[in-house]
Structures are given as C-alpha cells and as structure tokens.
C-alpha positions, 0 to 999 in steps of 0.5 A, spaced: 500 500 500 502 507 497 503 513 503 503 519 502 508 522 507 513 528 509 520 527 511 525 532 513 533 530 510 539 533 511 544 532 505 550 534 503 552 535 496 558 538 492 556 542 486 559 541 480 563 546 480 567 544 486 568 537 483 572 540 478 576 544 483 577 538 488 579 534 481 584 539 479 587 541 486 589 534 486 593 534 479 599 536 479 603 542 474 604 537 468 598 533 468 594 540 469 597 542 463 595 536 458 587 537 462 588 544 459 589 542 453 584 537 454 579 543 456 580 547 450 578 541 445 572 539 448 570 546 450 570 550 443 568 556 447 574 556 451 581 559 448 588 559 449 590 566 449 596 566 444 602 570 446 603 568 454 602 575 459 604 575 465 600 577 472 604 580 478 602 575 484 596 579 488 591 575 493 590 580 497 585 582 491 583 577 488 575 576 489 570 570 487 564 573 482 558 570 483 554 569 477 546 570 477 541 568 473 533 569 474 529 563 471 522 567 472 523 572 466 528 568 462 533 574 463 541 575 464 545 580 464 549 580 458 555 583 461 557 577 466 559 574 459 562 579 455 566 581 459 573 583 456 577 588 460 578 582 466 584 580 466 586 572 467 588 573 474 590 565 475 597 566 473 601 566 479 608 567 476 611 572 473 616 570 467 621 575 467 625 572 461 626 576 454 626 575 447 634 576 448 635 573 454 639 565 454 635 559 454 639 553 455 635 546 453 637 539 452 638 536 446 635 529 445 639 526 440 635 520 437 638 513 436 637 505 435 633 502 440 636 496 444 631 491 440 633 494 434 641 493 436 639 486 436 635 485 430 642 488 427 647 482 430 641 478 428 643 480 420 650 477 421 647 470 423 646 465 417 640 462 418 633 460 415 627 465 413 623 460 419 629 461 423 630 468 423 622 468 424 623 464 431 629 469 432 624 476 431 618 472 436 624 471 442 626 478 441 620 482 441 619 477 447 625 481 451 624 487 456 627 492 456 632 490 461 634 484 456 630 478 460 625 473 455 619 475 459 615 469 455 616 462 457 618 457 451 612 453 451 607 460 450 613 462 444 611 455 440 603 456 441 604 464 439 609 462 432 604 456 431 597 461 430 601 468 429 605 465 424 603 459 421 610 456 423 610 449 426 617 449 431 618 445 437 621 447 445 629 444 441 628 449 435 627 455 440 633 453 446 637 452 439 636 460 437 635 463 443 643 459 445 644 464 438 641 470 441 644 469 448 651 470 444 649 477 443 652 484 445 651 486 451 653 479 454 647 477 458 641 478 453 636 473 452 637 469 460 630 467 463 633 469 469 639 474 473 642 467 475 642 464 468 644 472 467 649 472 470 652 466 468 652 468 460 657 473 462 662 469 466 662 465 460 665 470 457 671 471 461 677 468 462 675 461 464 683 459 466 682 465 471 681 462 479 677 467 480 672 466 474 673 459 476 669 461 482 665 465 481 661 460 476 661 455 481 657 459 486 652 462 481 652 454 478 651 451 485 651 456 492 647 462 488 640 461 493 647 462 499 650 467 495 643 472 494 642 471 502 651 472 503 650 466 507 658 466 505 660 461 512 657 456 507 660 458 501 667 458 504 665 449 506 662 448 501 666 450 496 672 449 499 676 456 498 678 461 503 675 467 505 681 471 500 678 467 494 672 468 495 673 474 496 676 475 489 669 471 486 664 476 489 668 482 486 669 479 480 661 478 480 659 485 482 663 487 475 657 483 471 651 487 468 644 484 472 640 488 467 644 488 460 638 492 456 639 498 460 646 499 457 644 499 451 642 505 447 641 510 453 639 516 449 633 512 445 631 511 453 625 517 455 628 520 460 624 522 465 625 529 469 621 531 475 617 539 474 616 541 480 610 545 482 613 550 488 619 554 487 623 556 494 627 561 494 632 564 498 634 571 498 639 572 503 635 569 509 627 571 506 624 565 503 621 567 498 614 562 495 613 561 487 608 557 483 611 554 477 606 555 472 610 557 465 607 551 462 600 554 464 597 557 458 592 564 460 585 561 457 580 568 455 573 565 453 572 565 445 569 571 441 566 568 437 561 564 442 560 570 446 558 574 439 553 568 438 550 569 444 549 577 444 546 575 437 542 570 440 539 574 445 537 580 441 529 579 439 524 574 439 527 565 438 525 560 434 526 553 437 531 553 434 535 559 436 533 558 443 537 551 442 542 554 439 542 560 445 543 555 450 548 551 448 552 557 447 550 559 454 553 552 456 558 553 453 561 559 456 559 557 463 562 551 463 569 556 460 567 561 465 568 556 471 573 552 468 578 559 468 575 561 476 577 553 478 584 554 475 585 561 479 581 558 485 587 551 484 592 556 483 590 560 490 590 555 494 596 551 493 600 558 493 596 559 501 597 552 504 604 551 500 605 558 503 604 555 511 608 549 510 614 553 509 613 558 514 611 552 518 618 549 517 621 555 515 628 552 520 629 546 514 627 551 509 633 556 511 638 551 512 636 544 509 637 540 515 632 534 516 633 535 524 631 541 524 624 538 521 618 539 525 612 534 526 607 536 522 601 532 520 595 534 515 591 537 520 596 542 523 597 546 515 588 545 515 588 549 521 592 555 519 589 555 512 582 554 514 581 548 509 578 541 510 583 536 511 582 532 505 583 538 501 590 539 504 591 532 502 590 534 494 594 539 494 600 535 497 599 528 493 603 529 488 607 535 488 614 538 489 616 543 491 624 546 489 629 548 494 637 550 494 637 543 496 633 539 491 627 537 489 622 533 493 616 531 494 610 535 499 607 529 501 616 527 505 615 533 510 609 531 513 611 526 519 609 524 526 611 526 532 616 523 538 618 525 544 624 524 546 627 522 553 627 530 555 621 531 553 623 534 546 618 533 541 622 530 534 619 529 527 619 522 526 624 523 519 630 526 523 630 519 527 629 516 521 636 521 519 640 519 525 639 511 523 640 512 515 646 515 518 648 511 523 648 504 518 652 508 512 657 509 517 658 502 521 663 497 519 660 492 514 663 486 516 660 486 522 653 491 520 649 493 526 643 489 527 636 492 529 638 491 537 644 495 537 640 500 533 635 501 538 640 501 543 644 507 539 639 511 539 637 510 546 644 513 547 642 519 543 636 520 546 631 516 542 627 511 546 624 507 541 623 499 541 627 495 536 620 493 531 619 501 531 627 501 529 625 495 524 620 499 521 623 505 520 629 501 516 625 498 511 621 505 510 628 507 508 628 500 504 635 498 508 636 490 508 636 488 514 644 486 518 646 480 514 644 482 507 649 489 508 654 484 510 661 485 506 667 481 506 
C-alpha cells in the first residue's frame, strides 16, 4: 500500500563546480597542463590566449564573482559574459625572461633502440627465413632490461597461430643459445642467475677467480643472494681471500644488460616541480611554477553568438542554439575561476608549510624538521583536511637543496627522553646515518640500533627501529654484510 508522507533530510552535496576544483587541486603542474589542453578541445568556447602575459602575484585582491541568473523572466545580464577588460588573474608567476635573454635546453639526440641493436647482430647470423622468424618472436619477447619475459612453451603456441610456423621447445633453446651470444653479454637469460652466468662465460675461464665465481652462481647462488658466505667458504672449499676475489669479480657483471644499451633512445624522465623556494639572503621567498600554464580568455566568437542570440524574439531553434552557447561559456567561465581558485590555494597552504618549517627551509637540515601532520597546515589555512591532502599528493616543491616531494615533510611526532618533541624523519636521519657509517663486516643489527639511539636520546623499541629501516628500504644486518 502507497503513503503519502513528509520527511525532513539533511544532505550534503558538492556542486559541480567544486568537483572540478577538488579534481584539479589534486593534479599536479604537468598533468594540469595536458587537462588544459584537454579543456580547450572539448570546450570550443574556451581559448588559449596566444602570446603568454604575465600577472604580478596579488591575493590580497583577488575576489570570487558570483554569477546570477533569474529563471522567472528568462533574463541575464549580458555583461557577466562579455566581459573583456578582466584580466586572467590565475597566473601566479611572473616570467621575467626576454626575447634576448639565454635559454639553455637539452638536446635529445635520437638513436637505435636496444631491440633494434639486436635485430642488427641478428643480420650477421646465417640462418633460415623460419629461423630468423623464431629469432624476431624471442626478441620482441625481451624487456627492456634484456630478460625473455615469455616462457618457451607460450613462444611455440604464439609462432604456431601468429605465424603459421610449426617449431618445437629444441628449435627455440637452439636460437635463443644464438641470441644469448649477443652484445651486451647477458641478453636473452630467463633469469639474473642464468644472467649472470652468460657473462662469466665470457671471461677468462683459466682465471681462479672466474673459476669461482661460476661455481657459486652454478651451485651456492640461493647462499650467495642471502651472503650466507660461512657456507660458501665449506662448501666450496676456498678461503675467505678467494672468495673474496669471486664476489668482486661478480659485482663487475651487468644484472640488467638492456639498460646499457642505447641510453639516449631511453625517455628520460625529469621531475617539474610545482613550488619554487627561494632564498634571498635569509627571506624565503614562495613561487608557483606555472610557465607551462597557458592564460585561457573565453572565445569571441561564442560570446558574439550569444549577444546575437539574445537580441529579439527565438525560434526553437535559436533558443537551442542560445543555450548551448550559454553552456558553453559557463562551463569556460568556471573552468578559468577553478584554475585561479587551484592556483590560490596551493600558493596559501604551500605558503604555511614553509613558514611552518621555515628552520629546514633556511638551512636544509632534516633535524631541524618539525612534526607536522595534515591537520596542523588545515588549521592555519582554514581548509578541510582532505583538501590539504590534494594539494600535497603529488607535488614538489624546489629548494637550494633539491627537489622533493610535499607529501616527505609531513611526519609524526616523538618525544624524546627530555621531553623534546622530534619529527619522526630526523630519527629516521640519525639511523640512515648511523648504518652508512658502521663497519660492514660486522653491520649493526636492529638491537644495537635501538640501543644507539637510546644513547642519543631516542627511546624507541627495536620493531619501531625495524620499521623505520625498511621505510628507508635498508636490508636488514646480514644482507649489508661485506667481506
């Protein structure tokens, strides 16, 4: 049975406005670029302004406007479209340089590919068209640090139905054998162990301690990977100087063979840090980097079309076309303030979290780090603690020490015996420098690290020591263990 009753609700919704911004706050600078980009391909009505102006940074008068529309009479004000005289205000850096002034870029040469280095060995090989047919399959198979990813089974049933080539387990072992032969020594092994072994293959084999070393990658590589070496030394019957010799000739080997080739065909990957600090004789000064932002201005076009749309009585057809426009430029309107509102607000909290850890910022000193959780910049800024953890996700900032990551400033507290509340990160500095300085032959286990920092003031137990080491990924006492 239907009823018909009344019923009171409290609901919390974002507006669609808010979402993009919370979307784009989260981006960081290079992503926000291809978003741009993205923007002005589905928006006709956005554009991208063609020579890049500059705005000199000012917050103290930055407003939002507000747009209003009233759907009795169907109206709007014609001017909270066309306006043209506001000058994007978005763009928070100012770019100084001149058409006369130095610009220093890389230069990218282009060269063969690690595969194709290979297919080019495999020209100087006599062998049979269905031959050098299975040779490009295992080829193809390798990744790019030269290992066979696919097992040789899986190759005879790919050859079988891709390429109509009837071929067995031998045929393959037979050419792969050919390829493992290929400069860089190492190509074309299934595993590091196998790897390895290639390459001492290639050494000289009367040496002793070539000898050795293949011995112990054949036969003790488990204890080998774990420096079991008590159990090398017995088993293999040699001394601790032999073996000594065997290991450095093994750390001499290439673990990954494809990386060496071809360094220039590789893409290079570089970090495009989102703040800028700059020291200026003990004043830190706080910049965003948006050189690759282009200014966005709404498109003349579309705002003609809705001043002619508007003028007079519609048809159906013109009142269609009138709101598409219409939606067109709001969507454009509100894209431009969310990239204003974004720039704004990763400029105030980046803002608080130097002042906050103005002391590491001046001097690049981690224990002058300050604990500092997301809620502590939130209270400063006024802003809702998720929206902290947007800005800081993803980001760098640039400092006259290096480059890091927001997201690294932020750590747990601890108090110490004297009652001195510590970052977490500078313990964790004290313990990467107290393993960087111990003996090798004898490294500190997690127990006498715990008593170290004990002595220095730290009390902390030994997992938390434990826990810390791997978040720095040092490997525990035995595996740092040297001859």
């Amino acid at each position: 049975m239907l009823n018909q009753k009344l019923q009171q609700k409290l609901l919390q919704k974002l507006s669609p406005q808010q979402i993009l911004l919370m979307k784009l706050l989260q981006i960081p600078s290079v992503a926000l670029e291809q978003r741009i980009k993205q923007e002005i391909e589905e928006n006709p009505a956005l554009e991208e302004s063609g020579d890049i102006e500059t705005v000199e940074d000012d917050f103290d008068n930055e407003q939002a406007e507000t747009e209003e529309y009233d759907n009795k009479d169907d109206e709007f004000d014609l001017a909270d479209y066309l306006d043209e005289d506001d000058i994007p205000s978005y763009k928070l850096s100012t770019n100084n340089y001149s058409s006369d002034d130095e610009r220093k870029e890389i230069p990218f040469v282009s060269g063969a590919t690690f595969h194709d280095l290979l297919i080019n060995q495999l020209g100087l090989r006599k062998l049979s068209e269905k031959e050098y047919d299975i040779a490009l399959t295992i080829i193809g198979n390798l990744d790019d640090s030269g290992y066979l990813q696919r097992g040789i089974e899986a190759m005879v049933d790919d050859l079988a139905f891709t390429q109509n080539i009837s071929t067995d387990k031998d045929e393959i072992f037979k050419i792969l054998s050919i390829i493992q032969e290929f400069d860089p020594a190492g190509v074309g092994a299934r595993n590091l162990q196998e790897c390895l072994l290639i390459q001492l293959r290639k050494e000289d084999q009367e040496k002793p301690s070539i000898k050795l070393a293949m011995l112990i990658i054949d036969r003790y590589f488990n204890e080998f990977t774990k420096k079991h070496y008590e159990k090398i030394i017995k088993r293999s019957d040699s001394t601790e100087d032999e073996l000594k010799e065997a290991i450095d000739e093994i750390l001499k080997l290439n673990p990954k063979p494809g990386n060496s080739l071809s360094e220039s065909a590789k893409t290079n990957h570089y970090i495009i840090p989102d703040f800028i600090i700059h020291n200026n004789n003990g004043s830190l000064e706080l910049s965003l980097n948006s050189k690759n932002t282009p200014e966005l201005h709404l498109s003349r076009t579309y705002t003609d079309m809705l001043e002619s749309y508007a003028e007079g009585k519609k048809t159906k057809q013109q009142k269609d076309a009138f709101m598409f426009v219409k939606q067109k430029i709001d969507s454009a309107k509100w894209f431009i303030d969310a990239i204003k509102q974004r720039q704004n607000t990763l400029y105030y909290t980046m803002n608080a979290i130097m002042n906050y850890q103005f002391d590491y910022f001046l001097t690049g000193d981690e224990t002058n780090l300050k604990p500092m959780i997301l809620k502590d910049i939130a209270e400063i800024v006024n802003l809702d603690i998720s929206t902290i953890s947007r800005v800081a996700n993803s980001k760098y900032v640039q400092t006259p020490f290096g480059t890091f990551l927001l997201k690294s400033f932020f750590s747990e507290s601890m108090t110490t015996e004297s009652g001195e509340e510590v970052s977490t990160r500078e313990i964790k500095k004290i313990l990467s420098d107290c393993i960087d300085a111990e003996d090798k032959s004898k490294p500190l286990t997690d127990e006498q690290l715990t008593n170290i920092l004990k002595e220095k003031g730290y009390s902390i137990a030994r997992r938390t020591v434990a826990k810390y080491r791997e978040q720095l990924s040092i490997p525990v006492a035995r595996l740092r263990k040297e001859l």
